[in-house]
C-alpha positions in Angstrom: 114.5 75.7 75.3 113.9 75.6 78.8 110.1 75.8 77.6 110.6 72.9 75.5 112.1 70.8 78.0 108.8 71.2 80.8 106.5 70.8 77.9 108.5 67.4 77.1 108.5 66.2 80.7 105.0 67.1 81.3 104.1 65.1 78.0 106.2 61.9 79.4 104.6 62.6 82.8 101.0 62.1 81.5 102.0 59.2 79.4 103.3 57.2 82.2 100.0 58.4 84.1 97.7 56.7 81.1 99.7 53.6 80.9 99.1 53.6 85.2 95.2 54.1 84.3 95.2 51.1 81.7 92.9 48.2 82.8 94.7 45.1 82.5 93.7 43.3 78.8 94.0 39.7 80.7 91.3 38.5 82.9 92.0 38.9 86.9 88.3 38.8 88.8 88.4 39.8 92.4 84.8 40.4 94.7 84.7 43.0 97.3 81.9 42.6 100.1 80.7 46.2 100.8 78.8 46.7 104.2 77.9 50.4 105.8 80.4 50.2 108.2 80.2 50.4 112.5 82.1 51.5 114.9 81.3 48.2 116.8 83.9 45.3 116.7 81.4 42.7 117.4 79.2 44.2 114.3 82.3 44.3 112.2 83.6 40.6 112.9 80.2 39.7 111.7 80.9 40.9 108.4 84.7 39.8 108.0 83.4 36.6 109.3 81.2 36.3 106.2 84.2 36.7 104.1 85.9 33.8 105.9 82.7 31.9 105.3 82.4 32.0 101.3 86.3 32.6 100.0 86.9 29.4 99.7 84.0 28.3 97.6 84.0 31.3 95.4 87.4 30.9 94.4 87.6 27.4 94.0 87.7 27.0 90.2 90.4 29.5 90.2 88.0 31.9 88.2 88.2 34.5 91.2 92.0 35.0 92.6 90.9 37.0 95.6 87.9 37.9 97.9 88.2 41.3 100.2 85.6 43.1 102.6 85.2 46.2 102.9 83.7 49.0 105.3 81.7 52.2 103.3 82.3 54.6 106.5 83.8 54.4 110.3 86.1 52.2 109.5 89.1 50.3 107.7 89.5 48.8 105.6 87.0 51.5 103.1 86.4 50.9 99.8 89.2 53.2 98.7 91.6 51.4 100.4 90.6 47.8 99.0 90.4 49.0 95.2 93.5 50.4 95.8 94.7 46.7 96.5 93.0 45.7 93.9 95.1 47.4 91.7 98.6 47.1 93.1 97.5 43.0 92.2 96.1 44.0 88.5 92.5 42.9 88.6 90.7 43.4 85.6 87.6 43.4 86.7 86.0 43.3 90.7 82.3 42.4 91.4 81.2 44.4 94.5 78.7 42.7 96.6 76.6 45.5 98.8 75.6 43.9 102.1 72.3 46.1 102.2 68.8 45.0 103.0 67.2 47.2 100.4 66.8 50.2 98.8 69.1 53.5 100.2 71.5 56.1 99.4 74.3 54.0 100.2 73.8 51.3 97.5 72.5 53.4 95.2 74.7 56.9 95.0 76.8 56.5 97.9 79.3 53.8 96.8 79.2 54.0 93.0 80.5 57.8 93.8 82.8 56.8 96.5 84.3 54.5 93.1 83.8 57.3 90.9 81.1 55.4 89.1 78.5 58.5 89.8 79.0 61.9 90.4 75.6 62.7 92.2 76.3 66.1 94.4 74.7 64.9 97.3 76.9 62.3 97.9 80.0 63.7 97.2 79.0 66.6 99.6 78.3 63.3 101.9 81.5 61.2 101.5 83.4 64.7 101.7 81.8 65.8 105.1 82.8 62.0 106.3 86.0 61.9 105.3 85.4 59.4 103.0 87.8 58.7 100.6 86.6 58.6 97.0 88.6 56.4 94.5 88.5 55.6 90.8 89.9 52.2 90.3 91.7 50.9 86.9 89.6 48.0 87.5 86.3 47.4 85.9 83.8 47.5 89.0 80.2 45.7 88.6 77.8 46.1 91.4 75.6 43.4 92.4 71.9 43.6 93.2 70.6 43.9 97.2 69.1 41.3 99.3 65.5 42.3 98.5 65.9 40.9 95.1 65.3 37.4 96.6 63.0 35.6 99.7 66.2 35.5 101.9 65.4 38.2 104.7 61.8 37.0 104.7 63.0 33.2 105.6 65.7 34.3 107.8 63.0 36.3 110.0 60.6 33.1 110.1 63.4 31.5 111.4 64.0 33.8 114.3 60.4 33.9 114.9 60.3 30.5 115.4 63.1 30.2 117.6 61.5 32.3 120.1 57.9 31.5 119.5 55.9 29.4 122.2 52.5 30.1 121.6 51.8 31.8 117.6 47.6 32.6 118.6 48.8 34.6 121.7 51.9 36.8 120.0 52.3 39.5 117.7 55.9 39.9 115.9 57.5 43.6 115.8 60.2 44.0 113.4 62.7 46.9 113.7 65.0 48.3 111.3 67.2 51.0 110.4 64.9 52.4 108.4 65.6 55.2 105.4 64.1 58.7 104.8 64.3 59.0 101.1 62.7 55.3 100.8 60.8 55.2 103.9 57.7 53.7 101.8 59.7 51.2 100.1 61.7 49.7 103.4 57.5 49.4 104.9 56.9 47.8 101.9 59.6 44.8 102.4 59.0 44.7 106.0 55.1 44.1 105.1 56.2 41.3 102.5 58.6 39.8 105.6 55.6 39.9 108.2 53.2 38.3 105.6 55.9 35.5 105.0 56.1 34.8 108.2 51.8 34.4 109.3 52.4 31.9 106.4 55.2 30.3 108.2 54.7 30.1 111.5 50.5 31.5 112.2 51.5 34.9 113.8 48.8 36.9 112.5 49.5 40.1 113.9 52.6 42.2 113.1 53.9 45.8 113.4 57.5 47.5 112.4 59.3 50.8 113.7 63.0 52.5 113.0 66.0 52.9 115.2 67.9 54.7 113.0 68.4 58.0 112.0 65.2 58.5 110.4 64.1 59.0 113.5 66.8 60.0 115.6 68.1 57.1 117.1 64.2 57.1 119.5 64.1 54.4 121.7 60.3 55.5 122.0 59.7 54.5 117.9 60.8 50.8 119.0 58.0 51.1 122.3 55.3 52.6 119.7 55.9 49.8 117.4 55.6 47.2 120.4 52.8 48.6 122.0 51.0 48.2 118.8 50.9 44.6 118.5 50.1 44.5 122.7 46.8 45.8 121.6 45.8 42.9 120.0 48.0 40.0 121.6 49.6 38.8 125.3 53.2 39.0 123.9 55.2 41.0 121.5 58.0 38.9 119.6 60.9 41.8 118.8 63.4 40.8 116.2 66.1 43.1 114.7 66.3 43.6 111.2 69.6 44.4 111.0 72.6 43.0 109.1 75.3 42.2 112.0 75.2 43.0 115.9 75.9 46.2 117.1 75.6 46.8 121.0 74.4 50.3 120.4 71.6 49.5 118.0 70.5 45.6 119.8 71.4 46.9 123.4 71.1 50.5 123.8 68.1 51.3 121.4 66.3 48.5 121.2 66.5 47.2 124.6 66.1 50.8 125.7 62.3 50.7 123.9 61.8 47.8 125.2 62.3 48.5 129.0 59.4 51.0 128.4 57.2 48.7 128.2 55.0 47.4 131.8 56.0 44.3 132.9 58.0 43.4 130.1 59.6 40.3 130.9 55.9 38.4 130.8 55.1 40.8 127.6 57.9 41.1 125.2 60.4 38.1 124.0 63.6 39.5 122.3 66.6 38.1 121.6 69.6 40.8 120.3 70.7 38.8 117.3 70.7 39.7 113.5 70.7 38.4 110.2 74.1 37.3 110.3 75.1 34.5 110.9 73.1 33.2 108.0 73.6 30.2 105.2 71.4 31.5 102.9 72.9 35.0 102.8 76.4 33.1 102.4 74.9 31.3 99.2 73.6 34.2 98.0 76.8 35.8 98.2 78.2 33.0 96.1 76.0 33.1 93.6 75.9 36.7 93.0 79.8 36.2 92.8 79.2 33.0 90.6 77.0 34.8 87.8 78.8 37.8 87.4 82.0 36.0 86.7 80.0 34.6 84.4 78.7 37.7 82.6 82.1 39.0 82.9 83.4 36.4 81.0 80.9 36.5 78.1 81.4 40.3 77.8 84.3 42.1 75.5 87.5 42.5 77.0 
């Protein structure tokens, strides 16, 4: 009897666990904007600033009923935290927007594992050395493509460039990233396609690139390298971040630690520590990616 009884309650027990794991059969669409995460406050007000930015507009025809950002490491609110949410509310359904340049880990096995959309060993031996919590929402989660699927970042760079540029025939540009070692090639790829769009734009015809990241160990020296490069060839070096928000330790530290390298750098180098973000484009982006899945969601069985 007594047999009976735990077999019965552990029967109930995983019922009510099912019915807790059952995606709501009615439409309720949220988006999540997924960045890496930073331990810098200015860096992360960048990002919740972009939230403030497009809420309104995606959920204007009531087709979205909420928009929530979210941090993949350092910080809260994680990923697992805001799913979590997600659920407590009964989405259906939540489009994650990753606010990566391009190609990585992160995007690519990182945060579908993280949602228990992968199961690639790597990252869970990652997110599990991080202390990053990994969390399989009810929800139905659909992933947006990255930024390098449109001309954004190469426009938002001749924009910089021109902001700072005095004399185009006498400068050289020198973009510096994060950079990635599995997809080393295809970040030099973009940041080829960038420089390219911007000789177009503005008549800068000489460019290099170098990483800050840990690709190559955080080396202020890769960021003098790259400078010293375009030197060669021109008076000035024009250095602009490509990085998604402002963080003090990556603009200031880094950056501005490769630049002080350089001789007489104040007639040699222009460099102002901004980023991508603020950016108009990026916010209509983010729209629109919300925009079109909604509507694929919406054509697609329930």
């Amino acid at each position: 009897m007594k047999r009976l009884i735990l077999l019965l309650l552990a029967i109930t027990l995983l019922a009510c666990t099912n019915k807790n794991r059952t995606t709501p059969t009615t439409r309720k669409i949220g988006v999540l904007l997924v960045s890496h995460g930073s331990r810098s406050e200015t860096w992360r007000k960048a990002l919740t600033d972009l939230d403030g930015r497009v809420r309104n507009a995606i959920m204007a025809d009531g087709k979205v009923k909420d928009v929530k950002s979210a941090f993949m490491e350092y910080t809260e609110p994680s990923i697992a935290t805001r799913l979590k949410e997600f659920d407590q509310h009964d989405f259906s359904d939540v489009i994650v927007v990753p606010i990566f340049l391009t190609v990585s880990p992160h995007p690519f096995d990182d945060i579908p594992t993280i949602m228990g959309q992968k199961t690639d060993p790597q990252s869970l031996e990652t997110i599990k050395v991080e202390g990053i919590e990994r969390y399989t929402p009810r929800a139905r989660t659909h992933i947006t493509p990255l930024l390098d699927f449109t001309d954004l970042l190469q426009k938002n760079i001749a924009r910089r460039a021109k902001a700072i540029s005095t004399t185009p025939d006498k400068e050289g540009v020198v973009l510096i990233a994060y950079g990635d070692e599995t997809y080393e090639k295809e970040w030099g790829a973009l940041l080829d396609r960038v420089s390219q769009y911007v000789e177009k734009e503005t008549g800068i015809g000489v460019h290099s690139y170098g990483w800050c990241g840990h690709l190559v160990h955080y080396d202020p020296g890769k960021t003098t390298a790259a400078i010293e490069k375009v030197l060669v060839a021109r008076d000035k070096a024009l250095v602009i971040p490509v990085l998604v928000a402002h963080d003090e330790r990556f603009q200031i530290k880094l950056i501005g630690a490769g630049i002080d390298r350089i001789g007489n750098k104040e007639q040699r180098v222009v460099y102002k520590p901004d980023s991508i973000l603020p950016d108009e484009d990026l916010e209509q982006w983010v729209r629109d990616a919300a925009r079109h899945h909604v509507t694929k969601i919406e054509a697609s069985p329930k």
